[in-house]
N, C-alpha and C positions, 0 to 999 in steps of 0.2 A: 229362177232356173232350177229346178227339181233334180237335177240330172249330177250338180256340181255335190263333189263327193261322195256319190254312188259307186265308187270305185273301192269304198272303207268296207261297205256290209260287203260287196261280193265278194272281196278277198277272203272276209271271216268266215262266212257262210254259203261258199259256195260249193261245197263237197268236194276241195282237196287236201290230199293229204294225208296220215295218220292222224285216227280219230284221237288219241294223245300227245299230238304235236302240233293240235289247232293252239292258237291264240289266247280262246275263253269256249265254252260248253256253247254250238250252235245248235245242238238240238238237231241237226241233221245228219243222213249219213254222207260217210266222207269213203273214199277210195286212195289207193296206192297211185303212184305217178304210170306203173306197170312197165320200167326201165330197172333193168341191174344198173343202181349208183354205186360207184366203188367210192371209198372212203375220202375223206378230202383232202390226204395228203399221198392218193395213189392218184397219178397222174394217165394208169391206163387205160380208164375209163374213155378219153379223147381217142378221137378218130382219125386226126390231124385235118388241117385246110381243105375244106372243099370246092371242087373245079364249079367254073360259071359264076352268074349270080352280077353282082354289082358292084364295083371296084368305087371305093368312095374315098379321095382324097383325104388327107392326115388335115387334124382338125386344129386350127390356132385360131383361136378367139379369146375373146372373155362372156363369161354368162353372169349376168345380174337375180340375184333371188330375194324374196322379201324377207328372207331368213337370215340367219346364222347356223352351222353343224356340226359340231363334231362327234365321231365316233368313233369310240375304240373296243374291240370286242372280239369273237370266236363263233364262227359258225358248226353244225355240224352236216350233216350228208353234203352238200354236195360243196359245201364250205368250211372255212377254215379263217387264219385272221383276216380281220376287217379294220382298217381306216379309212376315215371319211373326214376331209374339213370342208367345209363350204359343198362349194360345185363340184369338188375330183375326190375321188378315193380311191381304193387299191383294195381288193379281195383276192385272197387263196379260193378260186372257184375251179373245182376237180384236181386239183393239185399247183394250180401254176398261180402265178401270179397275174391277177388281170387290172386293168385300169376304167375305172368308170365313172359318168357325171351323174350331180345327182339335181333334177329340176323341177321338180313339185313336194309340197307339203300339205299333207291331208288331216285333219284335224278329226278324232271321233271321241267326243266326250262321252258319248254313253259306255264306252269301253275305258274310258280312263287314258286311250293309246292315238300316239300321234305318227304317220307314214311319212314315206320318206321315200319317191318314187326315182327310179333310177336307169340308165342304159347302158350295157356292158358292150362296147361291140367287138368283135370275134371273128376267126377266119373261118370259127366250124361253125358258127351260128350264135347270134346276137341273142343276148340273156336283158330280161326285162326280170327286175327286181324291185322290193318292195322293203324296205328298213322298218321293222315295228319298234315304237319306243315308249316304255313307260315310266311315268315316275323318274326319270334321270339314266333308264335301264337298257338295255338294247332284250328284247326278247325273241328275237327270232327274225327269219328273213324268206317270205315269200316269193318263188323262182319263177320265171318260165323260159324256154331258150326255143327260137326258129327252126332248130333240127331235130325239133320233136321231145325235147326232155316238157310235159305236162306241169301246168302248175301245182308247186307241193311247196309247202311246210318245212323251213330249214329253224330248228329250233337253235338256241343262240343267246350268247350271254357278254355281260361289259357293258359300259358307259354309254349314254345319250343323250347329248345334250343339246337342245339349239336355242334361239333366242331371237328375239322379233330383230325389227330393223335387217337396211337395204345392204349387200354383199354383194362384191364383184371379185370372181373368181378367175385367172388363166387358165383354160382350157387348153391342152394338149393331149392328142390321140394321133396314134400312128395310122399310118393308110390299112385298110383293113378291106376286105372283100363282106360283103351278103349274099353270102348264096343264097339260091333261092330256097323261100321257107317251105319245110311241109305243109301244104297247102290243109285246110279245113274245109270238107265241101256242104258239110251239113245247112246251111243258111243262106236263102237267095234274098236278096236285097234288089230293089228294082225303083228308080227314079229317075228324072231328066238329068240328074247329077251326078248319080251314083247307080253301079251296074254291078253284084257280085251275086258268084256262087257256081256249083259247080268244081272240073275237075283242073279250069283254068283261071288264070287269077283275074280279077277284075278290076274299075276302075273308079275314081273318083276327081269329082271337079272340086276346085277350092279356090273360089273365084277366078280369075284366067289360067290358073295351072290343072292340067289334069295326071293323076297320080294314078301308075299301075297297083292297085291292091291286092296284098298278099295276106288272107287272113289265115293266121295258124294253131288260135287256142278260141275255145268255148266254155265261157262261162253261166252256167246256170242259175240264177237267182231266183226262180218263181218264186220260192217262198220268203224273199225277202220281205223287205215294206213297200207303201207306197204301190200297191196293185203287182210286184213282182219285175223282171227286167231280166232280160237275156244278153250276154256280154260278146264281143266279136272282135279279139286283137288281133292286131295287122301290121302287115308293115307296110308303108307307102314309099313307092319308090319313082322317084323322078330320071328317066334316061338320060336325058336330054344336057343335067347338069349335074349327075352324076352323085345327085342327093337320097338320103337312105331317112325314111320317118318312120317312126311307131304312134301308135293311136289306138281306141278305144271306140269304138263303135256300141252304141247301147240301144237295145231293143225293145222297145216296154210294151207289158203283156195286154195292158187295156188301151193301146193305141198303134195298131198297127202299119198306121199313115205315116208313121212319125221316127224316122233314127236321125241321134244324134252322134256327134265325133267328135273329142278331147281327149287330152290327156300328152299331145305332142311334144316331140321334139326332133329334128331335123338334125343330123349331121353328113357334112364338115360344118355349114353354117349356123348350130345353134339356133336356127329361128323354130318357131310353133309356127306351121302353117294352116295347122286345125283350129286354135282358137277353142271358142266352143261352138261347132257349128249344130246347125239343125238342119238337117237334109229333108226334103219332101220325096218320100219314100213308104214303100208298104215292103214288107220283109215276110216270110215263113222260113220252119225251122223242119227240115224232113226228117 
């Protein structure tokens, strides 16, 4: 599967950011987030709870990962302290204290640097995050949030550690709302399974479930490897049982029959309902 860990190069090299707060020298250009971030222990930057959206019960489980993690550390823009062990941590994100799980690890040896993918969720808008780590290090932490803050570059210091073998973590999360995300209309996506684009949100099937899709960030790779690749996070949102997913939709540039979806996770229930799927889909980018 070509696709697994294609989530490593786009983060590095996908033009966000401060061109001196990327990761390592991508060689490409990079841009501002183009939001005033007030500093990460001024909390006015928030805009408080936003009305509507998707009220998704308070989350008690456990999550199993093939890891171990702990982290201790210091962000800067739009963050501040960080712990992380296992599955839960705790960030200063815009000033407050937030709680998040953390359920993938991404491995990129030609970087020397290991991810560390994460879900913050929020009453102003759910934050997808990315833990970079090297050498024992925490170097930074890659942002994105539903209410339009753009992926950037939180550069970032302190301990990283984790270590193979299987963890089961408690999971607790307070009931929280999704409003709905700024939508991204630039990408139509079109298959028997899957329907997006446009100024309304779309849908997708995942074996008998069908998820309303909310995509709200674009990621540019052309000039990655591997023929290049266009990126399209989402949130997937089930009404019906009151379930909130994030996902990763990937676009590749020499196959446009072809998107795939990973990188899930589901709450209240903790489950992946993505997998890694492969959709039979043709996609363009207006």
């Amino acid at each position: 599967m070509r696709w697994v860990g294609m989530v490593v190069l786009a983060l590095a090299l996908s033009g966000c950011g401060d061109d001196d707060a990327e990761p390592m020298d991508a060689g490409v250009e990079t841009m501002d987030d183009g939001i005033e971030t007030p500093d990460a222990a001024d909390p006015s930057g928030d805009a408080g709870p936003a009305e509507g959206g998707l009220l998704v019960a308070a989350t008690r489980g456990e999550l199993t990962l093939p890891f171990g993690l702990a982290i201790r550390g210091t962000g800067t823009r739009r963050f501040g302290e960080i712990t992380v062990d296992d599955a839960i941590g705790t960030v200063t994100y815009r000033g407050t204290e937030e709680r998040l799980v953390v359920y993938e690890r991404t491995d990129w040896p030609e970087a020397n640097q290991t991810l560390f993918q994460a879900l913050m969720p929020r009453d102003q808008g759910w934050v997808v995050l990315w833990f970079y780590c090297q050498e024992g290090a925490l170097t930074g932490v890659y942002s994105e949030s539903t209410d339009g803050d753009l992926l950037v570059w939180n550069p970032g210091t302190g301990t990283c550690v984790d270590t193979d073998g299987e963890t089961t973590t408690p999971v607790e999360l307070d009931e929280v709302r999704l409003p709905d995300p700024l939508l991204y209309e630039g990408t139509i996506i079109t298959g028997p399974n899957v329907e997006l684009g446009g100024a309304t949100p779309g849908w997708v099937e995942l074996g008998a479930q069908r998820f309303v899709v909310h995509p709200f960030e674009h990621v540019d790779c052309s000039e990655c490897a591997m023929g290049g690749w266009n990126e399209l996070h989402a949130m997937l949102v089930d009404e019906a049982t009151g379930r909130a997913c994030f996902g990763i939709f990937y676009l590749y540039l020499d196959d446009p029959t072809r998107v795939d979806l990973t990188y899930s996770l589901s709450l209240p229930d903790l489950s992946d309902p993505a997998g890694h799927s492969m959709l039979a889909a043709t996609w363009t980018d207006e």
